[in-house]
Each structure stands twice: as structure tokens, then as C-alpha cells.
C-alpha positions in Angstrom: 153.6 -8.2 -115.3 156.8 -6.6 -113.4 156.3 -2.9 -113.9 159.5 -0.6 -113.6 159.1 2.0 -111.0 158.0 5.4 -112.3 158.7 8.3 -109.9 157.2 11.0 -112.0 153.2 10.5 -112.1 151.2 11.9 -114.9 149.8 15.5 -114.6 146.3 16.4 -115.4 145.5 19.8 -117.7 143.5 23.0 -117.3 145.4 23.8 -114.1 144.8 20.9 -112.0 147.1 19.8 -109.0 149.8 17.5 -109.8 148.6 14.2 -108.9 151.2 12.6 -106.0 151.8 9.0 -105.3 149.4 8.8 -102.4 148.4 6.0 -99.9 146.0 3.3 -100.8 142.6 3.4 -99.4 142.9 0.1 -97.6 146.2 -1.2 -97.6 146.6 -5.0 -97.9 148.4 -6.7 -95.4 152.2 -6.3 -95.0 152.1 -3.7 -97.6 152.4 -3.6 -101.2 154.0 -6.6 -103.3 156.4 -5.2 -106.0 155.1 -5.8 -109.4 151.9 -4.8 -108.3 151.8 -1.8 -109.9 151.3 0.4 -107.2 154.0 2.5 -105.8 155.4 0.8 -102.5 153.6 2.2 -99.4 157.2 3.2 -98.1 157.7 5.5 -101.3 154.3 7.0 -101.3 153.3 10.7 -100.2 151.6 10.6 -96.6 150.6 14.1 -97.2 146.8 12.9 -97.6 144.7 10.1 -97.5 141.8 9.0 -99.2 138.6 9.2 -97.5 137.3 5.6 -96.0 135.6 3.6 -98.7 132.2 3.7 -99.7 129.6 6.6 -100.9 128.5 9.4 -98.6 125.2 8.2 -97.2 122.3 9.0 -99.3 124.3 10.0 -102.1 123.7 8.2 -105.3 126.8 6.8 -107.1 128.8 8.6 -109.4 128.7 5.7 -112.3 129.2 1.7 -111.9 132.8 1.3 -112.5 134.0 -3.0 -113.2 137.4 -3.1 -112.4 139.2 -6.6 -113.8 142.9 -7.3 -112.3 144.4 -10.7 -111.2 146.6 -8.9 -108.7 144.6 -8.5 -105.4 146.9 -5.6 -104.0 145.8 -3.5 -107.2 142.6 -4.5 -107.5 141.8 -3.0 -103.9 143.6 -0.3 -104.0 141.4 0.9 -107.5 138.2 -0.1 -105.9 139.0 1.6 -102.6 140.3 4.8 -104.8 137.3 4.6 -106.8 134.5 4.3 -104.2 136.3 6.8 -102.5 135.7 9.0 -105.3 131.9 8.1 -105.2 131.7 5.1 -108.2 130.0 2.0 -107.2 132.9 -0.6 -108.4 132.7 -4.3 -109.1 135.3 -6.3 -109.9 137.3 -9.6 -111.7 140.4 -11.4 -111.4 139.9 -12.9 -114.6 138.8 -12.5 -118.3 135.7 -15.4 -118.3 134.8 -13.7 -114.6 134.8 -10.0 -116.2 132.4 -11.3 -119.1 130.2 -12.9 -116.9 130.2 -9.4 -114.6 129.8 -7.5 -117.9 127.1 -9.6 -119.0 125.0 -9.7 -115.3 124.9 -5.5 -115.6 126.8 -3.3 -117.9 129.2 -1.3 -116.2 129.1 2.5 -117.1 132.9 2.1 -117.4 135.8 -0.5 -117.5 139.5 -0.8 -115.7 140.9 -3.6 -117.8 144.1 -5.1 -117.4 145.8 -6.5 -120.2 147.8 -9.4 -118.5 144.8 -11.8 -117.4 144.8 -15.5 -116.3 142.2 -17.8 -118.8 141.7 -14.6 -121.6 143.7 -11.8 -122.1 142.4 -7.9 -121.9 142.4 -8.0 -125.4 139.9 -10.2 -125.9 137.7 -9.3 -123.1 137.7 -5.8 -124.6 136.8 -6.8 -128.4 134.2 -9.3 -126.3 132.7 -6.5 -124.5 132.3 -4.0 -127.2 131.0 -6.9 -129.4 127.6 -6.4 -127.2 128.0 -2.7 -126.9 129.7 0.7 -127.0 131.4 0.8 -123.4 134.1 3.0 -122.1 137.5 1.1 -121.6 140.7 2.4 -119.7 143.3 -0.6 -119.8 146.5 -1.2 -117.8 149.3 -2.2 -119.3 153.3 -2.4 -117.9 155.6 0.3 -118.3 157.4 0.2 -121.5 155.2 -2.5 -123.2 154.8 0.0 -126.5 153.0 -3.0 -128.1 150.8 -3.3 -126.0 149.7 0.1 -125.5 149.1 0.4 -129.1 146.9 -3.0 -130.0 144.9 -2.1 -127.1 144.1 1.0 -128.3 143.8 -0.5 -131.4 141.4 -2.9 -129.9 139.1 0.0 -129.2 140.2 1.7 -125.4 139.4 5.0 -124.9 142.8 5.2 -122.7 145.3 3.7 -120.8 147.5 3.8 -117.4 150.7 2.5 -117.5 152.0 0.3 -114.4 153.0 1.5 -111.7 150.5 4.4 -111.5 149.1 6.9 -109.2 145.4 5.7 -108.5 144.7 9.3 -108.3 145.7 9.6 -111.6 143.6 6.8 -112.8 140.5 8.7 -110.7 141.1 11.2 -112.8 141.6 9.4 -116.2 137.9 7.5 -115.0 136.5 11.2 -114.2 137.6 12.5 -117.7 136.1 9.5 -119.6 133.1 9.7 -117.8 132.4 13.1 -118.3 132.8 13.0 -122.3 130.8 10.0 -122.4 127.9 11.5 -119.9 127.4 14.1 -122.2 125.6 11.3 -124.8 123.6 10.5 -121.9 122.4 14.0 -120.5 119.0 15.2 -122.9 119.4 18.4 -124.7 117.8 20.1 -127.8 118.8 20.2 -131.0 121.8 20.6 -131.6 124.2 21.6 -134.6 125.0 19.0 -137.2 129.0 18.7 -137.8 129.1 18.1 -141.8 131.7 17.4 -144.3 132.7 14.9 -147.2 129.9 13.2 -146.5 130.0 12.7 -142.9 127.5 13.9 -140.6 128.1 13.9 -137.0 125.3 14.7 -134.1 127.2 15.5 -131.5 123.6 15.2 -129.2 122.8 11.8 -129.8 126.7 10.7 -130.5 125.5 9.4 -133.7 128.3 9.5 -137.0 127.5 8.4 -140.7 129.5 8.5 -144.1 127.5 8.3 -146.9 124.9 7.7 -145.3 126.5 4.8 -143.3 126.0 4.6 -139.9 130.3 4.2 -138.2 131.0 2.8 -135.0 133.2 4.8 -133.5 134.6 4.6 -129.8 134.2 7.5 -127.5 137.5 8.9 -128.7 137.3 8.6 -132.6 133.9 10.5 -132.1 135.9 13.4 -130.1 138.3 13.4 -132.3 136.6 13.5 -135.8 133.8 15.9 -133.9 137.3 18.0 -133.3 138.8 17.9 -136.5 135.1 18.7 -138.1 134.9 21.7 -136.3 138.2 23.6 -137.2 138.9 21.8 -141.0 142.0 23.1 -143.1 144.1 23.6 -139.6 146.8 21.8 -139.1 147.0 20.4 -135.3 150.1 18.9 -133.7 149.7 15.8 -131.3 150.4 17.7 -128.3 147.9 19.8 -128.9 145.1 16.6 -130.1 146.1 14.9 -126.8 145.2 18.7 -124.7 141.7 19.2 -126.5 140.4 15.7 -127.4 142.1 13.6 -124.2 141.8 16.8 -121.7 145.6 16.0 -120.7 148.8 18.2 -120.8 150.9 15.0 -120.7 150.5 11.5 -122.1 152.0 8.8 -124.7 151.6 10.8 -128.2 151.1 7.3 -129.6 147.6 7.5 -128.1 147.0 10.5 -131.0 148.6 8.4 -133.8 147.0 5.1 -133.1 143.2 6.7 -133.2 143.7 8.8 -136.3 144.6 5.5 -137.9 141.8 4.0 -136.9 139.7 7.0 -138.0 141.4 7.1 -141.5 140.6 3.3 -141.4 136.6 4.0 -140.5 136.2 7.2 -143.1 138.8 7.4 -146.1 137.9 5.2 -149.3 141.6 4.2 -149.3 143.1 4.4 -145.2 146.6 3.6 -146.9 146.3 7.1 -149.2 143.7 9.2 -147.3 142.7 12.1 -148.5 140.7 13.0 -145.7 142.8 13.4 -142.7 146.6 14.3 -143.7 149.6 14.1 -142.3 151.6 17.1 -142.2 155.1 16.0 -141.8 156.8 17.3 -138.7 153.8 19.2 -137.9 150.5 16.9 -137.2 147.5 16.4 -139.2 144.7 18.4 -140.9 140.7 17.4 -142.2 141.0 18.4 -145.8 137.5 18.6 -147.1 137.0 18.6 -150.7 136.8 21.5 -152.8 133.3 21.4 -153.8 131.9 20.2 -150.1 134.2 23.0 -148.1 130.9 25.6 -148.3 128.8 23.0 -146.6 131.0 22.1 -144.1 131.4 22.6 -140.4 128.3 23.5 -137.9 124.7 23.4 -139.0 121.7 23.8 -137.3 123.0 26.1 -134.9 125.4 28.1 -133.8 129.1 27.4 -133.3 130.5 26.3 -130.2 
């Protein structure tokens, strides 16, 4: 891919620092190649540096991150970020070498780029999550709309666009994490999320309508979960992107992709749902029927 240069770096929410184009952790040789999605090391902020690779000693890693990229200047850049950052990274520079990574031991999360020599990112993704829910953050090139869409269609939990700020894509890795390690962490019981016939525990990240067990990604889940807990309001996708994603800024096609998949996972008819509206010029709203509104919302417990 041949990325356009983008000077104006995502910014995470709930007051964090702006994130700035910084130095690599370990710099290939004669600098960074254009196209490789990484700002130029002549254009980047020398303001700070990233600590030297590797885990502090004795410290246990943060999570096993497989990062799969054809382009060696930003595959080491992501795996120096990342271990940095305290994740114990593997990597690929292809699709058949990511499965056979995947397959050896299950990453915790994946950096996928879409553009890959023998399989694309598609693929690998829908090949990956064939086995298994598993966190994905993709790569695409600035601009490529299409993209961006069928692979969140495909089922990632989020995307960078190229070229990027690998503190930015700490962050997005941080953020998936986090929601995901939730699932992981034991807790008591905790309150049901009911309504038309779904039931969502938000403990053991477990979703069924009508009794049937849905397979939803890490996002769908927040985002029904979301939608479950305040129904009848309207929400605008600004605001979806700030509660479910955690980010003040981001592609709103992010929101509109994964509320079609979610209308295409719960409503009897995804073409006319009934469920989840669209409120022209607005956002969207959980309508829950009539009859089932008394029952729905927390149960069990308290609200959060």
C-alpha cells in the first residue's frame, strides 16, 4: 500500500494527552521507507522516545500481542512500540505465516494488515476467528473506505489507518485489551441485561436471543450491552464511538458498520428492524416492545 501522509494523529478521550508522531523504538537502517506507514523519522517529534525494547525485568507481560505486516520498517517499529509498552509481541510477514503463529499459541490480540503477500487480512481474520473469539485491530491505507468497512465487517474490533502514530496504535491495543480483560477477570454475579428476548451477561460475555446463543465480537457485545442499558434513547454516533470505542475521534463508519452487523445478528428482518432504529439525522435507539419494556434493562443487581 502507498499511504498519504497524515499530519494530524488521532486523539484519545477522557482527557488523555494528544498522541504525537514520535520516534520509533528501533529505527531501521537509513530511516523510514515512504509507504511504510510510519511518519518519516525527519517529520517525527523528538520530544520523547520510547523506552528500549523489552519488559522490565521480572515483570510479567502485559498480554501476547501477533503483529502480521509484510513491511519490515512497520513491523519493527509496532513490535518495538509494543514491547516498550510491556506486551510480549510475535510477529508475520504473511497471511499462511500469521495462521501458523495463531495456530502454535493464541495471541491475546492481533495487529493485522490488510494488504498481505499469499492471503489477504481478510481472510486471515475470518480464518482466525473461525477457531475462536480473538481481538483484531487491522491496518488499512488512508482513504481506502472499502476497506475499512469489509474489515470491520469481517469481524475487527478496530482499525488504524496508514500512516499512524504507533503511540496511537498502543493506545488502540490498550483500549481493546482492557474491554476484553474484563471477560477474563472473575467476579460475582452480576446483573443480567434483558430485553426482546435477549439476555446478555455481561460477567461471562455470554449473549442469547431466544434462547440462542449469538456470536458476537468484542464490540457488538459493547455495543448491544450499551444500548441495553439506556433503551428508548436515542444516541448519536459521536457519542456511540465516545462510550462504546472510548475515543473522542475516529471514522463514524466504525458505528454504522457494527450496528449493521448487530441488526443482522438480532432483528427477525435486518432489512426492517424493529429493534435498533435509525433516527434520521440524529442516531439510533433500542426500541423494546411494548409488552417486554417492564422486563427490560438490569436484573440481578443493581445498575451500573
Amino acid at each position: 500500500m502507498q499511504p498519504t501522509p497524515d499530519p494530524s494523529p488521532l486523539r484519545p478521550a477522557h482527557g488523555a494527552p494528544p498522541v504525537h508522531h514520535g520516534p520509533p523504538a528501533r529505527p531501521a537502517p537509513g530511516g523510514n521507507h515512504p509507504g511504510s506507514g510510519v511518519p518519516p523519522s525527519g517529520e517525527a517529534s523528538t520530544e520523547e522516545s520510547p523506552p528500549p525494547g523489552g519488559t522490565p525485568s521480572g515483570a510479567p507481560a502485559r498480554g501476547h500481542v501477533l503483529v502480521v505486516d509484510d513491511d519490515p520498517t512497520v513491523a519493527e517499529v509496532v513490535t518495538g512500540y509494543l514491547t516498550a509498552a510491556g506486551y510480549d509481541v510475535s510477529g508475520a510477514a504473511d497471511g499462511p505465516a500469521a495462521l501458523e503463529q495463531y495456530a502454535a499459541r493464541r495471541p491475546d490480540l492481533a495487529v493485522l494488515d490488510l494488504m498481505l503477500p499469499g492471503m489477504d487480512g481478510f481472510e486471515v481474520c475470518r480464518r482466525m476467528r473461525a477457531h475462536g473469539p480473538v481481538p483484531v485491530i487491522m491496518l488499512t491505507a488512508r482513504g481506502d473506505e472499502d476497506d475499512r468497512i469489509l474489515g470491520l465487517e469481517t469481524g475487527a474490533d478496530d482499525y488504524v489507518t496508514k500512516p499512524f502514530s504507533p503511540r496511537e496504535l498502543v493506545l488502540r491495543v490498550d483500549s481493546v485489551l482492557r474491554r476484553a480483560g474484563v471477560a477474563a477477570q472473575p467476579a460475582g454475579r452480576s446483573a443480567l441485561l434483558e430485553g426482546a428476548g435477549l439476555v446478555l451477561d455481561p460477567a461471562a460475555r455470554r449473549a442469547t436471543w431466544e434462547g440462542r446463543v449469538l456470536a458476537l465480537t468484542l464490540r457488538e457485545f459493547d455495543l448491544l450491552a450499551f444500548f441495553l442499558r439506556h433503551p428508548g434513547r436515542v444516541f448519536g454516533r459521536e457519542e456511540l464511538m465516545r462510550e462504546v470505542w472510548g475515543w473522542d475521534f475516529g471514522d463514524l463508519s466504525t458505528v454504522t458498520v457494527h450496528v449493521r452487523r448487530l441488526r443482522g445478528k438480532v432483528e427477525a428482518d435486518p432489512a426492517r428492524p424493529e429493534l435498533i432504529r435509525t433516527v434520521w439525522g440524529v442516531g439510533y435507539r433500542l426500541d423494546l416492545p411494548p409488552d417486554r419494556t417492564a422486563g427490560a434493562g438490569l436484573v440481578g443487581g443493581a445498575p451500573s
